[in-house]
C-alpha positions as CSV (number, residue, x, y, z in Angstrom):
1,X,-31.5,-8.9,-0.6
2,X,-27.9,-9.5,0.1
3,X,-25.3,-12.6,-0.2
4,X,-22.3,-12.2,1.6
5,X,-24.4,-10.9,4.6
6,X,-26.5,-13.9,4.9
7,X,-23.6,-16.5,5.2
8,X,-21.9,-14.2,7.7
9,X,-25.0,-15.2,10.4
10,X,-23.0,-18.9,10.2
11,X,-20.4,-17.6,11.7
12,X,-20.2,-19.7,15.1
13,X,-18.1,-20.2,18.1
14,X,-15.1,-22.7,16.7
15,X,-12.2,-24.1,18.2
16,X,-8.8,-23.9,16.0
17,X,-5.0,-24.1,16.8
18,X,-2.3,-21.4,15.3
19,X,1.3,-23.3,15.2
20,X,4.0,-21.0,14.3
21,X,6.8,-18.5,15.1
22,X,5.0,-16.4,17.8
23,X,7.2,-13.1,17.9
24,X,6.7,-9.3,19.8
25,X,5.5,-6.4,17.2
26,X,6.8,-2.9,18.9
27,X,5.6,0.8,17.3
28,X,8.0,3.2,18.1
29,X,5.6,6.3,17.1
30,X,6.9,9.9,17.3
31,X,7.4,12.9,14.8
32,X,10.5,14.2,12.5
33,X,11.0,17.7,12.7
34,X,14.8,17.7,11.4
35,X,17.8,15.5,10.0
36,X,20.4,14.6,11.8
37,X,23.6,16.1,12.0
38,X,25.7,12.8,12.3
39,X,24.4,11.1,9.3
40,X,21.4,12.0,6.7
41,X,19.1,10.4,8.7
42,X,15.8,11.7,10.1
43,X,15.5,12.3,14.0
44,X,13.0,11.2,15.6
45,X,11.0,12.6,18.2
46,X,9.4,9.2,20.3
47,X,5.9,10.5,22.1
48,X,4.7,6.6,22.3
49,X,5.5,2.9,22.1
50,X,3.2,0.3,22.6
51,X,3.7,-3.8,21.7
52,X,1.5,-6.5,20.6
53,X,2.2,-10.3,19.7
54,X,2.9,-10.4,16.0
55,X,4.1,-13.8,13.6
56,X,1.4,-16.4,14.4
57,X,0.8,-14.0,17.7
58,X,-1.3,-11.8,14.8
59,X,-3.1,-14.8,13.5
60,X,-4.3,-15.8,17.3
61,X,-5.2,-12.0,18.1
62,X,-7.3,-12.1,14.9
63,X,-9.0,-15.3,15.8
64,X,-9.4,-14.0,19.0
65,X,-11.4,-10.8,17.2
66,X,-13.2,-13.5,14.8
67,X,-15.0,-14.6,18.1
68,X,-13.0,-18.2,17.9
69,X,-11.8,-20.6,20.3
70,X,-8.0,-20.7,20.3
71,X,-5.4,-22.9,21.0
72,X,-1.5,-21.5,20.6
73,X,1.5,-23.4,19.8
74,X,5.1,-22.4,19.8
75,X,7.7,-20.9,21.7
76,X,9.1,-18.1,23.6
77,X,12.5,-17.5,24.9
78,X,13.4,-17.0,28.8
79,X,13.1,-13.0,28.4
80,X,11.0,-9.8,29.5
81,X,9.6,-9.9,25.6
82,X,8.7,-13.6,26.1
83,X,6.8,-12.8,29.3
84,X,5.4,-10.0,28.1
85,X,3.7,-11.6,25.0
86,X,2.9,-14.4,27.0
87,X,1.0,-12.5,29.0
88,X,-0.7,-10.6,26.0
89,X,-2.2,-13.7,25.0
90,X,-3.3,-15.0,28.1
91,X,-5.0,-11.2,28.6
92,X,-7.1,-12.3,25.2
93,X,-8.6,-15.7,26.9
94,X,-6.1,-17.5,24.1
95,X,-4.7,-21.2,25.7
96,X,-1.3,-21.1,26.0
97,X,-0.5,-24.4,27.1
98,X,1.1,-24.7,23.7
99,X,3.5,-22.2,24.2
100,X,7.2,-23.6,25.6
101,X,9.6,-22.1,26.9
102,X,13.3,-22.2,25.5
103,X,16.0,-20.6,27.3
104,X,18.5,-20.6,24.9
105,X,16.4,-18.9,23.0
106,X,15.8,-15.2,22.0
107,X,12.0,-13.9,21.4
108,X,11.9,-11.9,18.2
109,X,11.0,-8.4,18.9
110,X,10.2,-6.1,15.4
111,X,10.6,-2.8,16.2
112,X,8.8,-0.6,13.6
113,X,9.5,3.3,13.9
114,X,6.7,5.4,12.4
115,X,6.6,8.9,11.9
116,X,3.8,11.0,10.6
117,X,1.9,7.7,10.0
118,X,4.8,6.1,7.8
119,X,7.6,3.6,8.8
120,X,11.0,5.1,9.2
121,X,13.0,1.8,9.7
122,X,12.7,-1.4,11.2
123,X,14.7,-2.8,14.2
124,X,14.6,-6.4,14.7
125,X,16.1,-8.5,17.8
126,X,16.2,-12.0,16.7
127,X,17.9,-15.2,16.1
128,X,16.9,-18.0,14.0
129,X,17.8,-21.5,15.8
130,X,16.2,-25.1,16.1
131,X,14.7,-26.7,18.7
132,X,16.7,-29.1,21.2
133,X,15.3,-33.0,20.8
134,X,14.8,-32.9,24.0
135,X,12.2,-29.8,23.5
136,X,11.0,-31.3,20.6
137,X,9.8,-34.1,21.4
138,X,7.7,-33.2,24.5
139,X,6.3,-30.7,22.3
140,X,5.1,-33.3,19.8
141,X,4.0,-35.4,22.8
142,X,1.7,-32.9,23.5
143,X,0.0,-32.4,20.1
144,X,-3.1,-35.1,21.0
145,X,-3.9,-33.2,24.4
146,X,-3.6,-29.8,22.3
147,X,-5.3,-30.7,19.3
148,X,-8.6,-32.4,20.8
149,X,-11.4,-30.5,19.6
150,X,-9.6,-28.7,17.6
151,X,-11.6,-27.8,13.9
152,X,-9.1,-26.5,12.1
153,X,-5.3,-26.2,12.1
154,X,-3.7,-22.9,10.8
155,X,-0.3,-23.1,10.5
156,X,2.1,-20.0,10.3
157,X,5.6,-20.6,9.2
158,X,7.8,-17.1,9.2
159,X,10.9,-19.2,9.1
160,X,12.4,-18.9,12.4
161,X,13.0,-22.2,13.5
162,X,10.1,-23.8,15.4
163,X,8.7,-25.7,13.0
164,X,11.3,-28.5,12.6
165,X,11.1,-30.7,9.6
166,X,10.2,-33.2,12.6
167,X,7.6,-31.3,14.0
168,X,5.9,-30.2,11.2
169,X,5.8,-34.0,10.0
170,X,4.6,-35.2,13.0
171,X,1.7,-31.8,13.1
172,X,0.2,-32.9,10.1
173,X,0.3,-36.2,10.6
174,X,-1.5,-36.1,14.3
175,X,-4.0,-33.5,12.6
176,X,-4.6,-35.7,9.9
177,X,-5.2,-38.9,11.8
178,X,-7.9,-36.3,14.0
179,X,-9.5,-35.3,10.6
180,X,-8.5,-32.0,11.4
181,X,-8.6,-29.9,8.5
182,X,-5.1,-27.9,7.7
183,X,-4.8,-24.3,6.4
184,X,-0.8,-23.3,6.0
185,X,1.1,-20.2,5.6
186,X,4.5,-20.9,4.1
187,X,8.1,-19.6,4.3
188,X,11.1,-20.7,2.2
189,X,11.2,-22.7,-1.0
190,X,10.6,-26.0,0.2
191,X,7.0,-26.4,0.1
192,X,7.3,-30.2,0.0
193,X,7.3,-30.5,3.8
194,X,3.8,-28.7,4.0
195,X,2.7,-32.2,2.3
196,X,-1.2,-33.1,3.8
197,X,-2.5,-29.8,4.3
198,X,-5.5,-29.0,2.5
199,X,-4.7,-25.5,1.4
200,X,-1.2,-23.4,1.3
201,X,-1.8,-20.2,1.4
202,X,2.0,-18.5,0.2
203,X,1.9,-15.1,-0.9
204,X,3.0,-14.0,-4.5
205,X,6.6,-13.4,-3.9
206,X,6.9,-16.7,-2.1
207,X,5.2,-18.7,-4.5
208,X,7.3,-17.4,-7.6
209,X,10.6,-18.7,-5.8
210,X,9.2,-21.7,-5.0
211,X,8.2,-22.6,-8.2
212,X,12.0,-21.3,-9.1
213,X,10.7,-18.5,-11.4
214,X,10.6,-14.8,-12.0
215,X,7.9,-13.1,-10.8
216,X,7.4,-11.5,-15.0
217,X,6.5,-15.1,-15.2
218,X,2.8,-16.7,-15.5
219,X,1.4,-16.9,-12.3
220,X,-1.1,-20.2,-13.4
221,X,2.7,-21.8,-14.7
222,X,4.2,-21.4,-11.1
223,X,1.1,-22.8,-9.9
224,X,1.2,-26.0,-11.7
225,X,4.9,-26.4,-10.4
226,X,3.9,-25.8,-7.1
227,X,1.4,-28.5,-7.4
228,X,4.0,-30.8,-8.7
229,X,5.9,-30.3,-5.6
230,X,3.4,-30.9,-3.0
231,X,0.0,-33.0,-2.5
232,X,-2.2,-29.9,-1.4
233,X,-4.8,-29.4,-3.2
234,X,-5.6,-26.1,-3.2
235,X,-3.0,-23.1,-3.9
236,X,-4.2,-19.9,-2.4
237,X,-1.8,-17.1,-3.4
238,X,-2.5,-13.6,-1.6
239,X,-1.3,-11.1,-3.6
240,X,-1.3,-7.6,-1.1
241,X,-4.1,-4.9,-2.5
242,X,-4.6,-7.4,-6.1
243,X,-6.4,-9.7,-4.1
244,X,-6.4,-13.4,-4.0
245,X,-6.0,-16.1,-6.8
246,X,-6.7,-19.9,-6.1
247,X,-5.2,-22.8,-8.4
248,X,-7.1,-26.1,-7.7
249,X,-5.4,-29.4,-8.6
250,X,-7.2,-30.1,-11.9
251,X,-5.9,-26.7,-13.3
252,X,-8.8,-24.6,-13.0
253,X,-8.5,-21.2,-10.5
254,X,-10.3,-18.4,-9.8
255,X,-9.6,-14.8,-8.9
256,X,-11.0,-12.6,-5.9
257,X,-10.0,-9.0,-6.6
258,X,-9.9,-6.8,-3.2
259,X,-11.9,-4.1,-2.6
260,X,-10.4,-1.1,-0.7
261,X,-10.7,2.4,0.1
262,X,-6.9,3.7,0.5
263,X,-3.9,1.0,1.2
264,X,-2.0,2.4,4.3
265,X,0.3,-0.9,5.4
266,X,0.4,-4.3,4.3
267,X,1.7,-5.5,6.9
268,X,-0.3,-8.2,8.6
269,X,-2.6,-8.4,6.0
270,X,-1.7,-11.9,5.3
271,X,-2.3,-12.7,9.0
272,X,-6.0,-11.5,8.6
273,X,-7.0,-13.4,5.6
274,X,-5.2,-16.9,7.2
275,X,-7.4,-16.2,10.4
276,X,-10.6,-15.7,8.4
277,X,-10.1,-17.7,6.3
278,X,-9.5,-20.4,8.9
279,X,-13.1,-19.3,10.8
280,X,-14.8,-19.8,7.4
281,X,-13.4,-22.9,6.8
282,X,-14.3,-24.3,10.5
283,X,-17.9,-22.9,10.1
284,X,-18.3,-25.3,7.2
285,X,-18.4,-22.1,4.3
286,X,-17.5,-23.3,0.8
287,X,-13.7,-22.2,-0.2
288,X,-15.2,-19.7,-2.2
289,X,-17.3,-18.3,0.2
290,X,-14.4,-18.2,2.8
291,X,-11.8,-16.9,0.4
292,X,-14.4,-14.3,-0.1
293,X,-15.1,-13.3,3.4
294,X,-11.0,-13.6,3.7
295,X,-10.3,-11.1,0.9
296,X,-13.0,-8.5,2.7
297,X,-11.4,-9.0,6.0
298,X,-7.6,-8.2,4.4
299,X,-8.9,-5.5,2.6
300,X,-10.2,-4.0,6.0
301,X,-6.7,-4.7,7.6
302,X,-4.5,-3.0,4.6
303,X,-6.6,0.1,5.5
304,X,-4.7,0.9,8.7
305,X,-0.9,1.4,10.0
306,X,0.3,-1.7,11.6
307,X,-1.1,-5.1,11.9
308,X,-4.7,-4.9,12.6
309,X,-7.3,-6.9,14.2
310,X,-10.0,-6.7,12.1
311,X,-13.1,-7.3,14.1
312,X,-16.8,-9.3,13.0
313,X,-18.4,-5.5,13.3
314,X,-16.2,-3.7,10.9
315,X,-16.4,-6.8,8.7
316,X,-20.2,-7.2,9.4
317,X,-20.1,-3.6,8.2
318,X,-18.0,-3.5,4.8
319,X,-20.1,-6.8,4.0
320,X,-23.2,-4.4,4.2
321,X,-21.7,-1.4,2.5
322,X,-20.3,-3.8,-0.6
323,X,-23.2,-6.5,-0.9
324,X,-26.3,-5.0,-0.2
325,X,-28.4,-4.7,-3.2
326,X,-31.3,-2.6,-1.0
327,X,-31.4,-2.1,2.5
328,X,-34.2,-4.5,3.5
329,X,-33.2,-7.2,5.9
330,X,-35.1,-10.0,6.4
331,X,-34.8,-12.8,9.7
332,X,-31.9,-14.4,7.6
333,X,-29.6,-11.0,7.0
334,X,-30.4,-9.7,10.3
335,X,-27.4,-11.0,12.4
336,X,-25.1,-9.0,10.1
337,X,-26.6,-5.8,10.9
338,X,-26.7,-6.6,14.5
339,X,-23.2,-7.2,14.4
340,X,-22.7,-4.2,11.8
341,X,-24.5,-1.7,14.5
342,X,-22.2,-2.9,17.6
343,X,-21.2,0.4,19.1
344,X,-23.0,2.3,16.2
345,X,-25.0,5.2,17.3
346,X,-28.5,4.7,15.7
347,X,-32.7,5.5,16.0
348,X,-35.7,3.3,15.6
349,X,-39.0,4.0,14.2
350,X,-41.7,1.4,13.7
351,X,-44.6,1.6,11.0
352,X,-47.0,-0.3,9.1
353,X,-47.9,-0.2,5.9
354,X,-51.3,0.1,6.8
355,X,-50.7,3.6,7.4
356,X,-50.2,4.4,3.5
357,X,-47.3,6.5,2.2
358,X,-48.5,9.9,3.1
359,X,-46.3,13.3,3.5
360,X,-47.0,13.5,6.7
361,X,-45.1,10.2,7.1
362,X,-41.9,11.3,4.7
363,X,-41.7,14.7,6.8
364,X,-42.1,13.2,10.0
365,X,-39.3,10.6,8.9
366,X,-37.4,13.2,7.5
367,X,-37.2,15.4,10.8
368,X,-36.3,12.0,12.6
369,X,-32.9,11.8,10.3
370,X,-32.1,15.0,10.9
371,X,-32.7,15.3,14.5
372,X,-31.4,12.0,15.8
373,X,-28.0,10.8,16.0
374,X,-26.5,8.3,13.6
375,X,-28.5,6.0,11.4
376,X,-32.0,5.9,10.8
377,X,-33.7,2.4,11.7
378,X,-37.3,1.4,10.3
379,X,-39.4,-1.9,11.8
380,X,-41.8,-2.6,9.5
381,X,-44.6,-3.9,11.5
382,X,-46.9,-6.3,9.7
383,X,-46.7,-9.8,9.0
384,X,-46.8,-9.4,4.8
385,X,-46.0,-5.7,4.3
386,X,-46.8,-3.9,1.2
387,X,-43.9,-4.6,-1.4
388,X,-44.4,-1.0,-3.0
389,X,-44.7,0.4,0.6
390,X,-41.0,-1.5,1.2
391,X,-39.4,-0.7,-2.5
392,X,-40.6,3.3,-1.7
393,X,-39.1,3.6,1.7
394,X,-35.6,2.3,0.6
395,X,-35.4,4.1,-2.2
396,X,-35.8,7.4,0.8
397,X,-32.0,8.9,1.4
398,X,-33.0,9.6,4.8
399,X,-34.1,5.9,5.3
400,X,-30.8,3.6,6.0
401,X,-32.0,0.5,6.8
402,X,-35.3,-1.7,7.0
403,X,-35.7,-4.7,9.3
404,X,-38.9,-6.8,8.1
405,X,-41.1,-8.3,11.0
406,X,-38.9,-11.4,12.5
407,X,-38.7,-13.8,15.7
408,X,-35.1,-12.5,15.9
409,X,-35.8,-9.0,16.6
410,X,-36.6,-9.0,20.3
411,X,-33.3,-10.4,20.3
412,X,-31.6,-7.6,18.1
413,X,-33.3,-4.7,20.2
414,X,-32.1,-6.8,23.2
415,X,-28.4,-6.9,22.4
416,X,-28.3,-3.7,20.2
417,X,-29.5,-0.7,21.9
418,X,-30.8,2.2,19.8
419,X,-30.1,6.0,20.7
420,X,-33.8,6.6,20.7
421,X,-37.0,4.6,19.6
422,X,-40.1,6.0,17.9
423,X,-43.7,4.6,16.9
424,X,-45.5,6.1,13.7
425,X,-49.5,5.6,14.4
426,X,-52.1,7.8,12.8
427,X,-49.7,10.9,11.5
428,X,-48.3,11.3,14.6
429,X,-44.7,10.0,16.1
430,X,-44.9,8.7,19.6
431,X,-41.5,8.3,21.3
432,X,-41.2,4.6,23.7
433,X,-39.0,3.7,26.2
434,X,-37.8,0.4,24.5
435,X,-38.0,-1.6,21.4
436,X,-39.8,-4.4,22.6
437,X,-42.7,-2.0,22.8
438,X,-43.1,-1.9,18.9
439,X,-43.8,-5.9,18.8
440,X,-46.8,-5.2,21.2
């Protein structure tokens, strides 16, 4: 059976709270067709522009993907790019009540220029600047009205002045006393005032000047120094397309090499892992297990231009394609297929093994896979199946999956609806109007 795929159907609605530098991500995209006269520089050619929140913005669109609850807390100035990612989160059912306004302030805008699916140049608008008192401490007065309910508290530090020594002090603190449990994403060299969170996640370049070293250095070496500086726990370094490391306390780590299929942009990628990695850890999942399903979701993200929302089908997907051992899923595996076959095009067929393994059923099956669109489904029909009948029906090219007999199918056909469902009865395939129809 599978692993990864199993733990995935724990994956439950959860309430958690992104802190951080909320910010707007534009994409300038067009093409280059010459360089300019002026200066050597290539020209441009804009055809379209779109923008999406970015900083912590990412981490709460991702959330909002993971299927989670989410609660935002930072700023924005008194602009058109303030409103306008404002707006972008309230359009994604996130809670902004934890978003301020600051009039003094600017709202970052990143301006990445991309042509023929590579960045040209980045344009950023912003300032980095404090918060008033005043601001500050009706923020902090709101943190026990914010934080009720709250599972788990990511926070996302890309240095641009929100999170005050004083309001990050006072964050972990009202977390803490709520036994919320605290995930944070670093910036700068000080990692002393991330003190009570439960794991800092920096990434590899951050870590190695933290710890004051080159990164031709010993990664476990700046990892002890790190843990010297602060009382966390756990170390999580991401480390782009290498994957993940973790340093526990007591000096033992372990590693998490990512698996991808082409790296097209980094970007964001540390966004994706902090969000799934902070569902995991609200659903209960070991570290391990979470760190896991983290490194999957990053390894999806790396794979397009841009930040990218990774969402539960694509990562319901990649979990089949990397930890399915055969393609038999059973009541407790099924929930990642479901999710897996979201706005898949597939087809249905249901057998018994009663009926033997004839060649009448291999060419009927056969004809079904190249006649129908998409995947080929089988619903094995009988309470304890053959296991020979099973092993020789995977082992079939044409065959992609196999859903055993389960209480949870009525609701999988419900939900997930196939292109076309078939019956296989006495060498001949019937076609039915509906799944329910083969648990009759």
């Amino acid at each position: 059976m599978v692993r990864l795929t199993g733990i995935f159907s724990r994956l439950e609605k959860c309430k958690v709270m992104v802190a951080g530098d909320l910010m707007l991500d534009t994409y300038t995209i067009g093409k280059v067709h010459r360089i300019s006269p002026e200066a050597p520089v290539p020209v441009v050619h804009v055809y379209d522009q779109s923008c999406q929140p970015g900083g912590a913005g990412n981490v709460l669109l991702n959330l909002s993907s993971l299927g989670a609850e989410v609660v935002a807390l930072g700023r924005v100035g008194d602009d058109n790019e303030g409103r306008r990612l404002l707006k972008s989160l309230q359009d994604e059912a996130i809670d902004v009540r934890g978003v301020f306004v600051q009039p003094t302030y600017t709202t970052p805008n990143k301006n990445r220029v991309i042509a023929d699916n590579q960045q040209i140049v980045r344009v950023d608008h912003e300032e980095v600047i404090g918060l008033p008192e005043l601001l500050e401490e009706q923020i902090i007065a709101a943190f026990p009205e914010l934080l009720d309910g709250v599972q788990v508290l990511a926070i996302s530090d890309y240095g641009k002045g929100f999170l005050t020594d004083t309001l990050l002090a006072a964050l972990i603190e009202a977390a803490k006393k709520m036994e919320i449990f605290i995930i944070a994403d670093p910036k700068g060299i000080d990692f002393n005032k991330y003190s009570g969170v439960d794991i800092l996640k920096p990434n590899l370049s951050e870590a190695y000047a933290a710890a004051g070293m080159a990164r031709t250095d010993s990664l476990n070496e700046a990892a002890h120094k790190i843990h010297g500086q602060t009382s966390t726990e756990i170390l999580m370094i991401t480390r782009s397309e290498k994957g993940i490391s973790l340093f526990y306390r007591d000096g033992s780590h372990q590693n998490f090499p990512v698996r991808i299929k082409e790296v097209k942009d980094v970007t964001g990628a540390g966004d994706t892992v902090l969000a799934m990695l902070t569902v995991a850890v609200a659903n209960k999942l070991s570290i391990a297990q979470a760190v896991e399903l983290a490194n999957i979701a990053a390894g999806i993200a790396i794979e397009h231009i841009g930040c990218a929302r990774v969402k539960l089908s694509e990562l319901a997907r990649r979990l089949l394609e990397l930890d399915v051992s055969n393609k038999v899923f059973d009541e407790e595996h099924l929930h990642t297929l479901m999710q897996a076959l979201d706005g898949q095009e597939f087809s249905l067929i249901g057998l018994s093994s009663q009926e033997g393994l004839t060649p009448d059923l291999f060419l009927h099956l056969r004809e079904l896979a190249v006649r129908t669109p998409g995947e080929l489904l089988i619903y094995v029909r009988d309470d304890k199946p053959d296991p020979s009948f099973i092993n020789v029906l995977a082992s079939l090219r044409d065959v992609d999956f196999i859903i055993l007999k389960s209480e949870s199918f009525r609701g999988f056909s419900d939900i997930i609806k196939p292109k076309a469902v078939y019956t296989y009865a006495s060498g001949s395939v019937k076609r039915l109007e509906e799944p329910y129809l083969l648990l009759s």
